[in-house]
VOBA-1610 file (N, C-alpha, C; in pm, whole numbers, padded with zeros to 5 digits, always signed):
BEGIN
Unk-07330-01346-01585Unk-07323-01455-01488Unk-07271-01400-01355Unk-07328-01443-01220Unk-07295-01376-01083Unk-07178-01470-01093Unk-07079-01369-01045Unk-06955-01423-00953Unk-06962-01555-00889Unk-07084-01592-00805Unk-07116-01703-00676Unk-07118-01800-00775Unk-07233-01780-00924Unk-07243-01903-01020Unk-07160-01923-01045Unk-07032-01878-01114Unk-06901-01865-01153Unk-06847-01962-01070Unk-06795-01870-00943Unk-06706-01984-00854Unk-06755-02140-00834Unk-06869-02127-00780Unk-06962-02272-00758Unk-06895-02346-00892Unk-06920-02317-01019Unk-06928-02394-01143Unk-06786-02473-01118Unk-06675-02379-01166Unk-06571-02393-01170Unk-06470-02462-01024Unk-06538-02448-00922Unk-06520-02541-00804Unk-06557-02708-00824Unk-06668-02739-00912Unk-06748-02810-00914Unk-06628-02924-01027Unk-06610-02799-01134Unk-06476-02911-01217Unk-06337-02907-01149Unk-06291-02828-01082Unk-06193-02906-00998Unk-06214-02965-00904Unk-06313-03004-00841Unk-06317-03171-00769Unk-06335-03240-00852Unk-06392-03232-00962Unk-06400-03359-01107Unk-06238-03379-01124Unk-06149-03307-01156Unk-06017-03325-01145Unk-05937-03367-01032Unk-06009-03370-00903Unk-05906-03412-00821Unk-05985-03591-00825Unk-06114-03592-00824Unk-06158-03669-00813Unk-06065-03814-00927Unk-06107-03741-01045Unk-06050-03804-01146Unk-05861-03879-01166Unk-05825-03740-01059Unk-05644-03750-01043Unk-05656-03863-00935Unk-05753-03930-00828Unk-05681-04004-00742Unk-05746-04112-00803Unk-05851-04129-00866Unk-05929-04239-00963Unk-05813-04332-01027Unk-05665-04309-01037Unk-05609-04353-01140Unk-05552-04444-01089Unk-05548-04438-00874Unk-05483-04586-00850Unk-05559-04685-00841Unk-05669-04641-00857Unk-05772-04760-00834Unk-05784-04812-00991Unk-05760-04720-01094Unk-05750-04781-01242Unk-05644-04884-01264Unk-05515-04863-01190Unk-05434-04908-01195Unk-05435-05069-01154Unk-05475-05067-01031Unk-05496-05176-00940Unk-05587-05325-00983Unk-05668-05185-01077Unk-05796-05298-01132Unk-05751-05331-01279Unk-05655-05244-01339Unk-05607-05362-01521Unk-05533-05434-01434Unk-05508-05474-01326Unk-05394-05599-01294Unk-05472-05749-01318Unk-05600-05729-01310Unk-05653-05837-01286Unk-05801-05836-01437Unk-05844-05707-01491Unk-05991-05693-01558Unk-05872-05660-01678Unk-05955-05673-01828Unk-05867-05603-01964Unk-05913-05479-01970Unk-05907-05390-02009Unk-06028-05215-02022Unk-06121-05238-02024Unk-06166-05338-02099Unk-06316-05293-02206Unk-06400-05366-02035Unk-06371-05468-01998Unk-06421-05547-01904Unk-06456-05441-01793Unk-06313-05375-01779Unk-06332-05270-01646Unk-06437-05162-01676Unk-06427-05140-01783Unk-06506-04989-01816Unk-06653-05019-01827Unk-06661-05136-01918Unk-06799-05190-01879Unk-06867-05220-01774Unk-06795-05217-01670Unk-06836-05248-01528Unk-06845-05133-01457Unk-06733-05074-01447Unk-06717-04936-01373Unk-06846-04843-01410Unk-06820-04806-01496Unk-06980-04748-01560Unk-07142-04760-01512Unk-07109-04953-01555Unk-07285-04959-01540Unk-07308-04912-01379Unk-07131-04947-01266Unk-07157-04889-01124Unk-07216-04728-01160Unk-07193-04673-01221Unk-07174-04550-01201Unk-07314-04511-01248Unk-07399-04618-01368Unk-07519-04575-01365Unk-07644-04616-01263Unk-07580-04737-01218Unk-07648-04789-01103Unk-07637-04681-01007Unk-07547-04611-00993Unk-07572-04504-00899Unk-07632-04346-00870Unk-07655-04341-01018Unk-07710-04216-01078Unk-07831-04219-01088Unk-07876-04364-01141Unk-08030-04388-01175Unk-08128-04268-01049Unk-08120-04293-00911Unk-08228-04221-00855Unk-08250-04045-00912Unk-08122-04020-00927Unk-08139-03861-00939Unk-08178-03844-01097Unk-08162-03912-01186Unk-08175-03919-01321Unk-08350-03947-01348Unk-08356-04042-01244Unk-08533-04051-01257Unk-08612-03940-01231Unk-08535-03868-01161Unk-08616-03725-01110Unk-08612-03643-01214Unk-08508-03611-01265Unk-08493-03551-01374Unk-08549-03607-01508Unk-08595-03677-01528Unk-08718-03785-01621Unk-08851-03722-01594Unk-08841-03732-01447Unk-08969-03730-01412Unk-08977-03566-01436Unk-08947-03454-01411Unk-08971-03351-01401Unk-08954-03302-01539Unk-08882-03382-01625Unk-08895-03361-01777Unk-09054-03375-01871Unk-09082-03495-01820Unk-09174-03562-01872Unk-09355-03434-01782Unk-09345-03333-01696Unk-09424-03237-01667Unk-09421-03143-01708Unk-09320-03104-01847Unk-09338-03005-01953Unk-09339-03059-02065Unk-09410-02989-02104Unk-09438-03012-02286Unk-09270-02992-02329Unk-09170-02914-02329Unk-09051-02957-02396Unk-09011-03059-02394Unk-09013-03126-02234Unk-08959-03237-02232Unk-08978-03334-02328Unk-09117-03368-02371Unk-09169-03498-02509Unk-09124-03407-02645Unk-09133-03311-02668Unk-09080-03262-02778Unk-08978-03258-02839Unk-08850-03258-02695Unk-08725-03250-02723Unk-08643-03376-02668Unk-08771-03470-02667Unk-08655-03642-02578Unk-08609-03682-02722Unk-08625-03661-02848Unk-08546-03749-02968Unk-08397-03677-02972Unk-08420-03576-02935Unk-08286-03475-02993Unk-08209-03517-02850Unk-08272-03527-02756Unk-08180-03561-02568Unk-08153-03687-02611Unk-08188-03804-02651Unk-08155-03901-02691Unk-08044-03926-02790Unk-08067-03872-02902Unk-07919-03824-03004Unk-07814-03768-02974Unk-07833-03688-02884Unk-07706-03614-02816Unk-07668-03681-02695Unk-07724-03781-02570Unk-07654-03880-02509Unk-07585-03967-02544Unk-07637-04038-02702Unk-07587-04118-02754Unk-07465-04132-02802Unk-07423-03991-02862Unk-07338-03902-02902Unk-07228-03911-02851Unk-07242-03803-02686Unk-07166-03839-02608Unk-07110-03917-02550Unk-07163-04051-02555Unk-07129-04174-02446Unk-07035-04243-02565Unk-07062-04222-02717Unk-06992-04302-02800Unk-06875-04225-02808Unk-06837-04088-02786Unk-06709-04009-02814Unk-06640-04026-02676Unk-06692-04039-02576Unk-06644-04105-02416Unk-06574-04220-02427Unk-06682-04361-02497Unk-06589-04467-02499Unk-06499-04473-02573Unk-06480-04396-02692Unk-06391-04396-02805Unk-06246-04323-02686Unk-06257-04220-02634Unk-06153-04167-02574Unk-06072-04255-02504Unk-06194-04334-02402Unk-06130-04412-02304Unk-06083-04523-02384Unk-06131-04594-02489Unk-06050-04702-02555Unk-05906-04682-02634Unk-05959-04618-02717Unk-05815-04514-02740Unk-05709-04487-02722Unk-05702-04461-02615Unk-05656-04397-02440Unk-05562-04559-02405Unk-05661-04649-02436Unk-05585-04777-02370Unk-05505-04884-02478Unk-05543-04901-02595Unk-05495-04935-02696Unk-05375-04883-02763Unk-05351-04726-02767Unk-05234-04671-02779Unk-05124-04711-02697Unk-05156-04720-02533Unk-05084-04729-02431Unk-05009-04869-02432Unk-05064-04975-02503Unk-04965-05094-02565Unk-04838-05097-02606Unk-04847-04947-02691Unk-04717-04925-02782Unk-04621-04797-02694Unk-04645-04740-02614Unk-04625-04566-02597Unk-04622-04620-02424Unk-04522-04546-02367Unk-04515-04547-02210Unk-04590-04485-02164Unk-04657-04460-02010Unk-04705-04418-01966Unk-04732-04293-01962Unk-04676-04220-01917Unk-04562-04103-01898Unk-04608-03982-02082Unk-04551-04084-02182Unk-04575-03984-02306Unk-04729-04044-02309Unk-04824-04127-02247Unk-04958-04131-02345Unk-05035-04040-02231Unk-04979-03993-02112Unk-05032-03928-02032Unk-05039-03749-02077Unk-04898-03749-02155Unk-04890-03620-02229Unk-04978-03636-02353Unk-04984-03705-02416Unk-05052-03654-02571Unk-05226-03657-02504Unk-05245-03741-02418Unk-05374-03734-02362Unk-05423-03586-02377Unk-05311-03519-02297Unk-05340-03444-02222Unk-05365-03295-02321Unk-05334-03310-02424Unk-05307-03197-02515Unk-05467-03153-02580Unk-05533-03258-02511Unk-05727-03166-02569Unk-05678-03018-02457Unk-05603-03016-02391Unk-05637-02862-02296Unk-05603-02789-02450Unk-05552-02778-02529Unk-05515-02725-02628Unk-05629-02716-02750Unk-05637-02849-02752Unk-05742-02867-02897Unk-05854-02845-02861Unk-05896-02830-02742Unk-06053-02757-02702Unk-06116-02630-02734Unk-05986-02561-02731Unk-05993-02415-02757Unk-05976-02447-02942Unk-05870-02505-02978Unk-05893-02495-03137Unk-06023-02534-03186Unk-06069-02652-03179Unk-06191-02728-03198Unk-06342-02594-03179Unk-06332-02545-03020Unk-06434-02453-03042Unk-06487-02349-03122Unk-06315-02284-03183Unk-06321-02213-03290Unk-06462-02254-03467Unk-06457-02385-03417Unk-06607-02474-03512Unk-06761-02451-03475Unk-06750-02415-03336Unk-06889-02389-03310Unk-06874-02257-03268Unk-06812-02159-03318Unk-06842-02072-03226Unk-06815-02023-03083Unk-06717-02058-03015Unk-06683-02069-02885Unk-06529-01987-02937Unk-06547-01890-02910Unk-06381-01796-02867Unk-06277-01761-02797Unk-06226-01847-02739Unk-06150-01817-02646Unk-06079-01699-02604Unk-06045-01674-02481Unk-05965-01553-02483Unk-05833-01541-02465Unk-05780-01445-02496Unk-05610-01412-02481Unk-05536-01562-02398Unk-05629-01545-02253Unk-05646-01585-02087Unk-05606-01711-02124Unk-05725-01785-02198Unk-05705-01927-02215Unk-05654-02001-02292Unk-05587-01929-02407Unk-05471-01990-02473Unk-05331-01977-02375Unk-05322-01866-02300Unk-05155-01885-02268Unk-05199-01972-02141Unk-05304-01951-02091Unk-05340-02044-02016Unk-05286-02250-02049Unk-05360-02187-02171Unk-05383-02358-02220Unk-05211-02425-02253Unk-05144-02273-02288Unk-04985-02369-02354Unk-04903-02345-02240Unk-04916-02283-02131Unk-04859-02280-02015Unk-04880-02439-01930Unk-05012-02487-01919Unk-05071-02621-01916Unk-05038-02752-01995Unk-04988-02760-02089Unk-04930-02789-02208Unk-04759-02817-02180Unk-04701-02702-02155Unk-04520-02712-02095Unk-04514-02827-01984Unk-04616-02755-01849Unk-04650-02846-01717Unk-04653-02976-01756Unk-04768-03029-01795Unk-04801-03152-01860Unk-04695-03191-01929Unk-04648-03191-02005Unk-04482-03248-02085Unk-04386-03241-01924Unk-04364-03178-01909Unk-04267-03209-01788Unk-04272-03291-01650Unk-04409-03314-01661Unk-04474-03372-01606Unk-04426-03524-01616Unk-04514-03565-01753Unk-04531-03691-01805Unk-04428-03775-01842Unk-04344-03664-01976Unk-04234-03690-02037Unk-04123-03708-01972Unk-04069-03829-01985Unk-03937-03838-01877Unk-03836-03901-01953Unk-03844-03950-02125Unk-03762-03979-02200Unk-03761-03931-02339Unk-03645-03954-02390Unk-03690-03897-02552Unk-03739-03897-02642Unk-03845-03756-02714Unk-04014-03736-02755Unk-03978-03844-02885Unk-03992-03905-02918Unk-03956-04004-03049Unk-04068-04047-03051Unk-04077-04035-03186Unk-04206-04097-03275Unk-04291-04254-03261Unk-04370-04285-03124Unk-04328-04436-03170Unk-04540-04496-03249Unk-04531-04640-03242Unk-04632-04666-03318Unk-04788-04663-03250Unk-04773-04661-03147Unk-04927-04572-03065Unk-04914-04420-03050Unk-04841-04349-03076Unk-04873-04172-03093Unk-04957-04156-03116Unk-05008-04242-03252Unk-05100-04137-03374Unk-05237-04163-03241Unk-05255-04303-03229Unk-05374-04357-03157Unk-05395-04309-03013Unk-05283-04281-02968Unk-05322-04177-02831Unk-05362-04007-02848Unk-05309-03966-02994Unk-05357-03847-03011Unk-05561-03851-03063Unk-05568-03946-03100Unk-05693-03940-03145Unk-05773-04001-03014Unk-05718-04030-02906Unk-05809-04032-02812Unk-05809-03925-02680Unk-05684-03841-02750Unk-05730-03687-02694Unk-05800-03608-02759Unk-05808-03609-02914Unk-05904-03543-02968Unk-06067-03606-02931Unk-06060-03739-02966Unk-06203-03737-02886Unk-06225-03726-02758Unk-06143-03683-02653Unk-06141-03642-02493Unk-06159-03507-02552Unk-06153-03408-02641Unk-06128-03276-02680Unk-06303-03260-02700Unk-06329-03319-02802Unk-06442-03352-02878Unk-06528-03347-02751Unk-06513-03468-02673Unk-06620-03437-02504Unk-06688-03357-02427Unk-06561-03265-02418Unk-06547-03129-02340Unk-06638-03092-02406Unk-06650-03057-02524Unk-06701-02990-02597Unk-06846-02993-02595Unk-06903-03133-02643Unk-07000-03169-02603Unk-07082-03133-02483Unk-06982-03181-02401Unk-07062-03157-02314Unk-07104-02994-02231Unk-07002-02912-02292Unk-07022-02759-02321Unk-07179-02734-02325Unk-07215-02803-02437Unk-07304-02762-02492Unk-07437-02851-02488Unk-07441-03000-02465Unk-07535-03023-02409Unk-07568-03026-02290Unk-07458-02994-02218Unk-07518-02984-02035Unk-07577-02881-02047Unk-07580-02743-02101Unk-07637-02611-02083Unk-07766-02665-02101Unk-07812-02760-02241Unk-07927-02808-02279Unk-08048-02875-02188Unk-07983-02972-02131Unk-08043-03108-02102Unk-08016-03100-01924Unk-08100-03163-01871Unk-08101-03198-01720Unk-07993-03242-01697Unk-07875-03196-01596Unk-07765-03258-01602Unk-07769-03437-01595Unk-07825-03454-01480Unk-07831-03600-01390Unk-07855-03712-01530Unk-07985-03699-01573Unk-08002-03787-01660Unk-07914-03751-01812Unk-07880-03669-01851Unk-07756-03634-01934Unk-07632-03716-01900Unk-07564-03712-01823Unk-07475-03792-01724Unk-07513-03907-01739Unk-07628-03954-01668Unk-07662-04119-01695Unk-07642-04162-01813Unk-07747-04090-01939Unk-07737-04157-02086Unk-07623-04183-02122Unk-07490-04113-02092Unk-07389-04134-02128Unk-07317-04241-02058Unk-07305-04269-01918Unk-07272-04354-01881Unk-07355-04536-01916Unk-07434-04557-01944Unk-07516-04671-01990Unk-07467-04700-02121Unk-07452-04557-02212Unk-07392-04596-02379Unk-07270-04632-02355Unk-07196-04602-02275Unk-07036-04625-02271Unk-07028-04794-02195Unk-07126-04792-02081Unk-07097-04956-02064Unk-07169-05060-02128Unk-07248-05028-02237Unk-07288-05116-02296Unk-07178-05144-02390Unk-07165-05030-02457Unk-07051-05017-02572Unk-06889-05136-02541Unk-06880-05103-02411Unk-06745-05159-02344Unk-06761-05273-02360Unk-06927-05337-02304Unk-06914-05450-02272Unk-06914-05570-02392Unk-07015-05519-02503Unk-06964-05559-02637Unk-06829-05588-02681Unk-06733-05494-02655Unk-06613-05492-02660Unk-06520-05618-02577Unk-06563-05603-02484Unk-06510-05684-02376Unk-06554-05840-02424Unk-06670-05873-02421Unk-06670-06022-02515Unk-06678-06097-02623Unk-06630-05973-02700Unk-06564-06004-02818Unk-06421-05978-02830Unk-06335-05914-02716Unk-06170-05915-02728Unk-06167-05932-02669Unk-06192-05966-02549Unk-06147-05995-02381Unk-06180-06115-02333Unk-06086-06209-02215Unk-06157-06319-02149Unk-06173-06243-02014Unk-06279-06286-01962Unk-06313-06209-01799Unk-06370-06322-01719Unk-06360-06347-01611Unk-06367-06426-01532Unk-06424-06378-01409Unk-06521-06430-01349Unk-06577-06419-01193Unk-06461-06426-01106Unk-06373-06447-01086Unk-06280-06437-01021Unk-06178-06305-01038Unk-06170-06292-01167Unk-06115-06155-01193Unk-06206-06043-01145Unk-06324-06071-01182Unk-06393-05950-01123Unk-06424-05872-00972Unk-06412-06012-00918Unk-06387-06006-00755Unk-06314-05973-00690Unk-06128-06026-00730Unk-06034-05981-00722Unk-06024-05808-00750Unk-06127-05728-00827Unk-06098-05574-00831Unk-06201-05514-00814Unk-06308-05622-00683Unk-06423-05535-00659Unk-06404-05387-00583Unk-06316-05360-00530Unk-06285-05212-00433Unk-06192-05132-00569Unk-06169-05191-00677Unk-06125-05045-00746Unk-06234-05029-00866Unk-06325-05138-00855Unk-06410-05092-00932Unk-06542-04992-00859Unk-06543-05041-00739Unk-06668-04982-00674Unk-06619-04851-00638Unk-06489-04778-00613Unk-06481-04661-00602Unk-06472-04567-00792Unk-06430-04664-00828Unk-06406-04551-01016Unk-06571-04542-01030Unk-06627-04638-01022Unk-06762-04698-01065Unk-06860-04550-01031Unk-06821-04557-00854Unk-06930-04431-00793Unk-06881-04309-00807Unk-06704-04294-00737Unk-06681-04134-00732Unk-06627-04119-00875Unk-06496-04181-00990Unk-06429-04173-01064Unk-06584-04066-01176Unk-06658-04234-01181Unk-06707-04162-01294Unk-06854-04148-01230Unk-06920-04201-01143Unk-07056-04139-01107Unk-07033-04003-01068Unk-06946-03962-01030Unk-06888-03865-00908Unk-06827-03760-01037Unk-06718-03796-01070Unk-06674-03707-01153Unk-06686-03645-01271Unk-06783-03747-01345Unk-06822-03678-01479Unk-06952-03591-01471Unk-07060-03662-01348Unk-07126-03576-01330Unk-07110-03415-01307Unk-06994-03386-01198Unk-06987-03310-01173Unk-06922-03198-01307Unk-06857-03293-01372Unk-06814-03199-01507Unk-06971-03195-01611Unk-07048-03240-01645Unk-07184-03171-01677Unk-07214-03081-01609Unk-07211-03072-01489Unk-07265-02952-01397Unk-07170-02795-01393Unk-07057-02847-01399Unk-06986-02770-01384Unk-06928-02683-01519Unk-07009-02709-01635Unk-06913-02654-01807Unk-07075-02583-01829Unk-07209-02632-01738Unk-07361-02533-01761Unk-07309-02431-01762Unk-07209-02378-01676Unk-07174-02258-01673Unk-07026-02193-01716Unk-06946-02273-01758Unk-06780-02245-01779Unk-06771-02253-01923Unk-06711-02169-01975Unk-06660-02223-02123Unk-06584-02326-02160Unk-06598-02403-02260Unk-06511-02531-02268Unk-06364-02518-02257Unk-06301-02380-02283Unk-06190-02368-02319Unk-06122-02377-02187Unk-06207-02294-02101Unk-06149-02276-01950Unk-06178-02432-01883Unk-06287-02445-01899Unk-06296-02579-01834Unk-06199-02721-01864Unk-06157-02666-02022Unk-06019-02775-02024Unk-05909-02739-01919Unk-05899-02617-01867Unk-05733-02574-01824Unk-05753-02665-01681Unk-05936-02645-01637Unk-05911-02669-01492Unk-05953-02805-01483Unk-05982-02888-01583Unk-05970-03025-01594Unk-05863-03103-01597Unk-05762-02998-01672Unk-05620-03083-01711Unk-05560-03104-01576Unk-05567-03065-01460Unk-05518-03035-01368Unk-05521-03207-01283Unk-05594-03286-01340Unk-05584-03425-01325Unk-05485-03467-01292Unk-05382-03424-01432Unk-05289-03493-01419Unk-05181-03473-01368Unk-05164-03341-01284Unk-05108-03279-01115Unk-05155-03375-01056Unk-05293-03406-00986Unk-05351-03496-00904Unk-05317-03608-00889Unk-05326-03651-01002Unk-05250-03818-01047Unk-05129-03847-01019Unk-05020-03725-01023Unk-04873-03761-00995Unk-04853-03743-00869Unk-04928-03639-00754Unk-04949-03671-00634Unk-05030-03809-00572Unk-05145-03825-00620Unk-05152-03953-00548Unk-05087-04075-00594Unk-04975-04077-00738Unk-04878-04195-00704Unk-04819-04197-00609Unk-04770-04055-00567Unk-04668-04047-00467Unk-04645-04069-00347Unk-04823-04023-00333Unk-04861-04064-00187Unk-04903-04211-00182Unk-04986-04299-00291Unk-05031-04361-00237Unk-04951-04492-00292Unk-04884-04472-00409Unk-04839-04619-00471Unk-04660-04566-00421Unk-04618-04493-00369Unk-04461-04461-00329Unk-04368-04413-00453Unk-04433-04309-00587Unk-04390-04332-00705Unk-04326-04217-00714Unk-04198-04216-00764Unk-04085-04049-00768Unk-04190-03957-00817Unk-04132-03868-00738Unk-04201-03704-00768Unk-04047-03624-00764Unk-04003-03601-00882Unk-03884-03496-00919Unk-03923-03367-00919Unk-03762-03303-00903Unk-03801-03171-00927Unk-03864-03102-01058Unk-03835-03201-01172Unk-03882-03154-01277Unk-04083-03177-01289Unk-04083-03332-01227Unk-04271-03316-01175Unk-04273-03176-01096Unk-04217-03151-00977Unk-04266-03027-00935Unk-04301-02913-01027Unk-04169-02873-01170Unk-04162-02752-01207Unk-04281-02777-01324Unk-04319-02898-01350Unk-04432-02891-01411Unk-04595-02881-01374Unk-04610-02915-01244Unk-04712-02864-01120Unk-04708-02766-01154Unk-04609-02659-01091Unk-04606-02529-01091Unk-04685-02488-01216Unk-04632-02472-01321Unk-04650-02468-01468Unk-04810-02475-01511Unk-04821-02573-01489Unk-05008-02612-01519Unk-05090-02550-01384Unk-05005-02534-01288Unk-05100-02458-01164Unk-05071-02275-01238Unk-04988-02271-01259Unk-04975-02160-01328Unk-05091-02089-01437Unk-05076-02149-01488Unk-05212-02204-01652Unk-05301-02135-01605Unk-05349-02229-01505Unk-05509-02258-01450Unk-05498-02090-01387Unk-05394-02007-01339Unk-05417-01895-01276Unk-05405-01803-01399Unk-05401-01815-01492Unk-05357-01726-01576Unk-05450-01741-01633Unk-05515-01829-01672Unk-05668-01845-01758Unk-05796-01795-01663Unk-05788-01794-01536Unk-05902-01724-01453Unk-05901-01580-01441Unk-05732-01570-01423Unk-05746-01363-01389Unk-05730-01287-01552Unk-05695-01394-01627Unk-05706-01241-01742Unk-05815-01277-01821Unk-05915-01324-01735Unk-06049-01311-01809Unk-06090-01393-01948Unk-06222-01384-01999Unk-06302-01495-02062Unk-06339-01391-02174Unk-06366-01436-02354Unk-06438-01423-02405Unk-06467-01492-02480Unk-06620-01515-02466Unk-06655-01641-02490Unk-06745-01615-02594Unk-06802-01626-02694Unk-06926-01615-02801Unk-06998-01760-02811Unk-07093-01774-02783Unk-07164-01899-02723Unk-07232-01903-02927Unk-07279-02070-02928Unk-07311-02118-03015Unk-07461-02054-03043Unk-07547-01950-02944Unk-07682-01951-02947Unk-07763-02039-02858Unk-07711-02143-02796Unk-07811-02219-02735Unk-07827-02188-02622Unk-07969-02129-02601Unk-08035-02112-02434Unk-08001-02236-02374Unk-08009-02236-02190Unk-08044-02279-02134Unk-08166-02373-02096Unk-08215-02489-02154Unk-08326-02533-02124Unk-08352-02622-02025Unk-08378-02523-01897Unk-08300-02684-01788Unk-08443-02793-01751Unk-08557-02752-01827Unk-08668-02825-01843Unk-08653-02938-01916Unk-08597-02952-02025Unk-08567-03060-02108Unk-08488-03209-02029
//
């Protein structure tokens, strides 16, 4: 792989991370008024409403090779895939957070930088030296970060850990079907399964109201386009070429992002101990780039025809 592909890639997932780190006041802003399932179902279908043009192209330029009809059942199974281990994360993610403060569900979230690299060990994906001390250097950060009271056992743990494993599970995925599949419409399928999925969800546990929805039209229309049109795309684009393991270190980096734009934008303490955990996970991310990658790939070419 050239150096230029390299940098490009890996540039490409840290704006998915910064993108994603300032995404969180507008998440914030909008459960004041939507329940999850309501928001996510919405945010989404923005996000496929906004993808659709480039996704059609990528349809369209699918559908002028013979792989493309050969291989739309298996592109279909594997969007499906993804968008259901997406919403599982993000629900997860919010259901735990009932029981568990902010702060610790932001840490256990955060611990796929860890289980990405274990997990790959299943398909074949090896990490190197780089990206384990990488990953538990990222890991310290993140706890010092998040954690601001004592680690005690409480009754959403288990359920916030299983919606980092399926945030783990993602990465992964998407490792390996972005190399596969046209990014754009890859990206889309997943976003459409996740707001359909939500929205099921949403009117069968949720009350939502035209008025609620209005009340959080500006934090939905920015998660909707940049959060997740914006940011997940760019993480398909950006893991065609990165290993999952690395691409967790420079994903985790979110949640640096996130504790700066409380700070800046909602007025929320930034301690010295947030700083020494910045440091820490900025640390990671440098330690997983300079001591290098080895990666043993699952076998799957590149088919960017499909």
């Amino acid at each position: 792989m050239s150096q230029s592909r390299k940098f490009r890639s890996e540039s490409l997932l840290l704006i998915a991370a910064l993108v994603w780190g300032f995404g969180f006041v507008g998440q914030r802003a909008a459960m004041s008024h939507l329940g999850p399932h309501a928001f996510n179902a919405i945010r989404f279908a923005v996000a496929s409403l906004t993808l659709l043009p480039l996704a059609l192209i990528d349809f369209r330029n699918s559908a002028n090779v013979s792989l493309g009809v050969q291989a739309h059942p298996r592109f279909v199974s594997s969007g499906v895939l993804a968008g259901v281990v997406l919403f599982l994360s993000l629900a997860l993610q919010q259901m735990g957070m009932v029981h568990v403060t902010a702060g610790k569900a932001a840490f256990i979230t955060g611990l796929y930088v860890v289980l990405v690299p274990l997990l790959g060990l299943f398909v074949q994906q090896l990490p190197s030296f780089g990206n384990w001390c990488g990953a538990v250097l990222a890991t310290f950060g993140l706890f010092l970060i998040s954690v601001k009271e004592g680690f005690t056992f409480a009754q959403g743990d288990l359920v916030i850990f299983c919606a980092a494993l399926a945030g783990a599970v993602h990465v992964i995925l998407t490792g390996i079907y972005g190399a596969l599949f046209r990014p754009f419409k890859f990206a889309w399928i997943q976003f459409v399964i996740c707001s359909v999925i939500s929205a099921v969800c949403a009117l069968l546990l949720e009350e939502t109201s035209t008025a609620a929805v209005l009340a959080s039209w500006l934090p939905i229309l920015y998660t909707g386009t940049v959060s997740v049109g914006l940011g997940y795309t760019l993480q398909v684009l950006g893991q065609r070429s990165t290993p999952a393991s690395h691409a967790a270190v420079i994903l985790s980096l979110e949640s640096v992002v996130a504790a700066f734009a409380g700070w800046l934008i909602l007025g929320e303490t930034f301690s010295a101990r947030g700083v020494a955990g910045c440091a820490l996970m900025l640390g990671g991310l440098i330690v997983s780039q300079l001591c290098g990658r080895r990666v043993a790939r699952s076998g799957a070419k590149s088919i960017c025809a499909v």
